[in-house]
C-alpha positions as CSV (number, residue, x, y, z in Angstrom):
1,X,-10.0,-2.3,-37.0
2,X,-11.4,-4.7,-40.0
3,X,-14.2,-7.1,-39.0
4,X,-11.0,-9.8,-40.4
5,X,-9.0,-8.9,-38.0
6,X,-10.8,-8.5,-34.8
7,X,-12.2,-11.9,-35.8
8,X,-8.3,-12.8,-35.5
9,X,-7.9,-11.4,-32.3
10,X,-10.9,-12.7,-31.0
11,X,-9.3,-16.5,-31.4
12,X,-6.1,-15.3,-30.2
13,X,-7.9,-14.3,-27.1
14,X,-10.0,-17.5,-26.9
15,X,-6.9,-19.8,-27.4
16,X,-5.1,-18.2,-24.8
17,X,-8.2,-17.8,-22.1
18,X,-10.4,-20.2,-23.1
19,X,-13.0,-18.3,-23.5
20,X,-14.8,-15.1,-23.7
21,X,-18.1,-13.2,-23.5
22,X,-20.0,-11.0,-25.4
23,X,-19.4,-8.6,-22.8
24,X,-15.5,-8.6,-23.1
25,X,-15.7,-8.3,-27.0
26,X,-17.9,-4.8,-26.8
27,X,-15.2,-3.9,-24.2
28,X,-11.9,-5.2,-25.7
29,X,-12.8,-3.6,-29.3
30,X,-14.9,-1.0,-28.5
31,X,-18.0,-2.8,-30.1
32,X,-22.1,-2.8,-30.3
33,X,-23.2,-6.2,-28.9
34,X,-25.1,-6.7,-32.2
35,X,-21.7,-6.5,-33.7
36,X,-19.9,-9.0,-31.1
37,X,-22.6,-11.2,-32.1
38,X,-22.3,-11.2,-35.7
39,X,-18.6,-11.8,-35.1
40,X,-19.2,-14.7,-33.5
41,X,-21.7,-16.1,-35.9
42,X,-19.5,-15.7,-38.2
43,X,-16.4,-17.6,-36.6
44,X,-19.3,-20.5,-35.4
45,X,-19.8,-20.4,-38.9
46,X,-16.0,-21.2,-39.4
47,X,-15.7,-24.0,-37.0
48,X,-13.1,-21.4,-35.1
49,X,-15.3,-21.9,-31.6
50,X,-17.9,-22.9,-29.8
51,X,-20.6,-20.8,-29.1
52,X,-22.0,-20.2,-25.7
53,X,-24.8,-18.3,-23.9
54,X,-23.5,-15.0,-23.4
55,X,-20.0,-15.7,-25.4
56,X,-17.8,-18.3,-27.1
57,X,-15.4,-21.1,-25.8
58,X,-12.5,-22.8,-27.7
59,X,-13.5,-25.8,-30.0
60,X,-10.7,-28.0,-28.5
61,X,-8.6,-30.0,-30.8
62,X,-10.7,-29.0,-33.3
63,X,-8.4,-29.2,-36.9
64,X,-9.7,-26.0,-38.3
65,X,-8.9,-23.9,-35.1
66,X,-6.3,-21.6,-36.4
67,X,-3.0,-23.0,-34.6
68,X,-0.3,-20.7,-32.8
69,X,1.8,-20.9,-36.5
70,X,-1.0,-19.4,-38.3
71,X,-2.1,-17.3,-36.2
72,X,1.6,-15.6,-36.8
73,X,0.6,-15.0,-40.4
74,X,-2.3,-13.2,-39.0
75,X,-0.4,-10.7,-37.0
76,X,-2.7,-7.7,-37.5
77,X,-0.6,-4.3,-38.9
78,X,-1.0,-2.6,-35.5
79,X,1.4,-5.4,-33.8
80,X,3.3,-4.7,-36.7
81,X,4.1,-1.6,-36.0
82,X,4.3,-2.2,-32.2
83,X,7.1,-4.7,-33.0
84,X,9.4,-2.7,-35.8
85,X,9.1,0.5,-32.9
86,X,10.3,-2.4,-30.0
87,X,13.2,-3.2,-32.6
88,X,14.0,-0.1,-33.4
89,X,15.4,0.0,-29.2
90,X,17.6,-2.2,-29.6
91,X,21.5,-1.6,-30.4
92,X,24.5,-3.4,-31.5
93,X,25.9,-6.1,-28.5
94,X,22.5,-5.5,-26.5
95,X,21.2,-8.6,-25.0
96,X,17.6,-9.2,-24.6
97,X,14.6,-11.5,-23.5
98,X,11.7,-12.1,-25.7
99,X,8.5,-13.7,-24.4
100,X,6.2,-15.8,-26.3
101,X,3.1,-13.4,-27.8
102,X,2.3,-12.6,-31.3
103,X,3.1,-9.4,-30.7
104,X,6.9,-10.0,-29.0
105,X,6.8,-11.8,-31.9
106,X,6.3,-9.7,-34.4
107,X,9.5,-7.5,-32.7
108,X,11.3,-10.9,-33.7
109,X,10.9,-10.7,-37.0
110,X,11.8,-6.9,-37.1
111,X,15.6,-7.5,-35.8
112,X,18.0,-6.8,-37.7
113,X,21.1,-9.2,-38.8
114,X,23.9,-7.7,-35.8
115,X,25.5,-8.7,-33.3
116,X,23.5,-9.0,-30.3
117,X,22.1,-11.6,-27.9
118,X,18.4,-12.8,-28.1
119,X,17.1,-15.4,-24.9
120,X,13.4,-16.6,-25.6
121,X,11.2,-20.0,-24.6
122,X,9.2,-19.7,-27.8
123,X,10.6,-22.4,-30.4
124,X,8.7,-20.0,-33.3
125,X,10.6,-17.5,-32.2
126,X,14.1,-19.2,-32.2
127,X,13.1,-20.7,-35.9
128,X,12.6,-17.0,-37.1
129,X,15.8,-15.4,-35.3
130,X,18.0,-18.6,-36.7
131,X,17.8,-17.2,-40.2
132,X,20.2,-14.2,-38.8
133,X,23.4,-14.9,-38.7
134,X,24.9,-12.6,-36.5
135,X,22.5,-13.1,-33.4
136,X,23.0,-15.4,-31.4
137,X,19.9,-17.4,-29.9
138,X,19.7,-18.7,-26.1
139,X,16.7,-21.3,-26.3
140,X,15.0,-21.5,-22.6
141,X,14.0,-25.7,-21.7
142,X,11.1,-26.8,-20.1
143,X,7.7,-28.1,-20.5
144,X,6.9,-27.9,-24.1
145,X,3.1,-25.9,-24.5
146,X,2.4,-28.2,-28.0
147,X,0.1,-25.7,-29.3
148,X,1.2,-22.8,-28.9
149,X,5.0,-23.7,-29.3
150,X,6.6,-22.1,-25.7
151,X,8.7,-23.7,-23.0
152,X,7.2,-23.0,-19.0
153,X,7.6,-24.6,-15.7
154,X,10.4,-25.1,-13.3
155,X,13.2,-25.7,-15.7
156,X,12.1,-22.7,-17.7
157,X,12.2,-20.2,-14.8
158,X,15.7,-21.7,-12.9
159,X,17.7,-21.3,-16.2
160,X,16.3,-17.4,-16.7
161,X,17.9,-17.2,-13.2
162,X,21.5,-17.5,-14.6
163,X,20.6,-14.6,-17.6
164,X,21.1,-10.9,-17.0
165,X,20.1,-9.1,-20.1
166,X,20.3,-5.4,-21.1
167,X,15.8,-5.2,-21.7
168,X,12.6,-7.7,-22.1
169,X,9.8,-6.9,-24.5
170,X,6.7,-9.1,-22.7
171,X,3.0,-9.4,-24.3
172,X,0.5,-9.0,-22.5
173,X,-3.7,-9.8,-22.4
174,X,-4.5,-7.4,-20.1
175,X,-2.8,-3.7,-18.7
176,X,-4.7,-1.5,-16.2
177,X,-4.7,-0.4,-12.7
178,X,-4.5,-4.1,-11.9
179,X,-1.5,-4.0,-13.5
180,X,0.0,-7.0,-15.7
181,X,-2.2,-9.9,-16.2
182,X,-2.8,-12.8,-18.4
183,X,-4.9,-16.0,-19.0
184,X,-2.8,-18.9,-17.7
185,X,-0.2,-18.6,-14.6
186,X,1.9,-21.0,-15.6
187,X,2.8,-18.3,-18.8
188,X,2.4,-15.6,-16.1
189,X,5.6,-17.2,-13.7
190,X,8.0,-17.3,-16.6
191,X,6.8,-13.7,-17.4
192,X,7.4,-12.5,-14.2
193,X,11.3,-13.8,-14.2
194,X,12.0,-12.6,-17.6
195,X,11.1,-9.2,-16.3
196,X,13.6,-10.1,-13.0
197,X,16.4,-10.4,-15.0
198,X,16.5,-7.6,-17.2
199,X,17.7,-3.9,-16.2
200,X,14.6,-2.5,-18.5
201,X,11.3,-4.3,-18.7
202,X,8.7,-2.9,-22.1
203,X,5.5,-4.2,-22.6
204,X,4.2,-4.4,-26.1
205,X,0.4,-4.0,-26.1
206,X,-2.2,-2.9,-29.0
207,X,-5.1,-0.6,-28.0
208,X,-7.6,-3.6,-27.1
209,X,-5.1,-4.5,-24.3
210,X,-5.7,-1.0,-22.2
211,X,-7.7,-0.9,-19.4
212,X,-8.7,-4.8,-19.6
213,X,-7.9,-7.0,-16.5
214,X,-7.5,-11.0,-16.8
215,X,-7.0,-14.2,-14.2
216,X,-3.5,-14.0,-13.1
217,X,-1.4,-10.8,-12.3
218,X,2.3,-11.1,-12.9
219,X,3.3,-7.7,-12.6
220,X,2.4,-4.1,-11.3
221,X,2.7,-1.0,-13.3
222,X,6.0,-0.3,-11.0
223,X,7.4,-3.2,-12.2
224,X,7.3,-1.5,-16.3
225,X,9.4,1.0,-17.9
226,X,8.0,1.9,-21.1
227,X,5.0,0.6,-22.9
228,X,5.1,-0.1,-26.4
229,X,1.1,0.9,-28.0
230,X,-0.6,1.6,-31.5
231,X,-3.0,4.2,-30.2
232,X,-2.8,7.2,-27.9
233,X,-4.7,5.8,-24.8
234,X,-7.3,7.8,-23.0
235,X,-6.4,10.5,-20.5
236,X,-7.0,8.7,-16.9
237,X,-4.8,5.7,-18.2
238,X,-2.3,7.8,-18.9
239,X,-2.2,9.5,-15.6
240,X,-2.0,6.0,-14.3
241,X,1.2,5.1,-16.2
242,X,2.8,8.8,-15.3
243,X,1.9,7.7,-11.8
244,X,3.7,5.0,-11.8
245,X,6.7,6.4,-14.4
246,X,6.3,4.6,-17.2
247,X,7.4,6.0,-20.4
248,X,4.5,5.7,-23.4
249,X,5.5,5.1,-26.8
250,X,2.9,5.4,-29.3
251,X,3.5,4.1,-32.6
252,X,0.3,6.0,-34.2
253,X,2.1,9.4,-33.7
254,X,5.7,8.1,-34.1
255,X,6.3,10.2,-31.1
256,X,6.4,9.5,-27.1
257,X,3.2,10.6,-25.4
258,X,4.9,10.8,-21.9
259,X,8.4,10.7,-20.6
């Protein structure tokens, strides 16, 4: 990965978790601390965060803090890849659930024009699908999230309840023994009921993902059926998913690891 774009996902992480260490950059992106530390000079240097002993925290409101919309321009070529193989799943008449990450979102933009039936609560996502005529777009209500541009809360998660769809593609932060987690459990809840309602559940998550465990668990590895990745991941995490029967798709090889 370019220096560009694990400074990218570095914000991404820090807008969705607040903040992060030093530590969790060597780990997350297989990185020197020297290096972790030169990227965040070099995004303190950008007025993209705050820097901290021992990490980095979000700069707030701050204007120049790259916003959910650009950060969408920024999607990085392995969540591009991720997303066209999640498309490529989906048929004619299927009816599906999308969540709100960049890299859900990046399946989004992959669909093509047929018929078929697409429920998300990202309002990025519903702009995107709107230009394609033949799907047809189920917006979910509820609390609007202002910067990042998703619907959550009570509303959100008693409407999902009246959806039965044919599979969900759900983002992750974090994927390990620990199973499903991410920053904010208010994004975790709605998570959790979009993978309820759907007869197959497939998480899309780049390398940087495996093996990485955040604040809230929504999920177990039981609760998965395939895994969407851009790199074969090591051996013992792969026995983990076999374990637990879930197929691996690995865009690198254009091939499935396990099944």
């Amino acid at each position: 990965m370019y220096q560009e774009e694990r400074l990218v996902e570095i914000v991404d992480y820090i807008d969705e978790n607040r903040r992060i260490s030093v530590d969790q950059i060597c780990e997350l992106f297989n990185v020197s601390r020297d290096t972790a530390r030169r990227d965040l000079v070099k995004l303190e240097n950008k007025k993209a965060i705050v820097r901290t002993r021992g990490g980095a925290i979000s700069p707030g409101t701050s204007p120049e803090i790259k916003n959910y919309r650009h950060r969408l321009h920024s999607v990085s070529s392995e969540k591009r890849e991720i997303g066209k193989r999640a498309a490529s799943l989906l048929e004619p008449g299927d009816t599906v659930i999308l969540d709100t990450s960049t890299t859900v979102q990046a399946c989004a933009g992959e669909l093509e024009n047929t018929e078929m039936t697409v429920i998300t609560n990202s309002i990025h996502q519903a702009e995107i699908l709107s230009g394609k005529d033949h799907l047809r777009i189920h917006l979910l209500g509820g609390q609007l999230h202002k910067e990042h541009g998703f619907l959550y809360g009570t509303s959100t998660i008693e409407k999902l309840n009246q959806y039965h769809v044919d599979k969900a593609f759900i983002g992750v932060v974090g994927i390990s023994e620990q199973g499903l987690t991410i920053g904010h459990e208010e994004d975790g809840m709605v998570k959790r009921k979009m993978m309820e309602q759907a007869r197959e559940v497939i998480v899309l998550a780049d390398h940087t993902k495996m093996g990485v465990t955040e604040f809230f668990q929504f999920a177990t590895l039981e609760d998965i059926d395939a895994m969407i990745t851009d790199r074969t991941p090591a051996q013992n995490f792969r026995e983990l998913l076999e374990i637990n029967h879930v197929e691996l798709l690995v865009t690198e090889e254009e091939k499935d690891i396990w099944s």
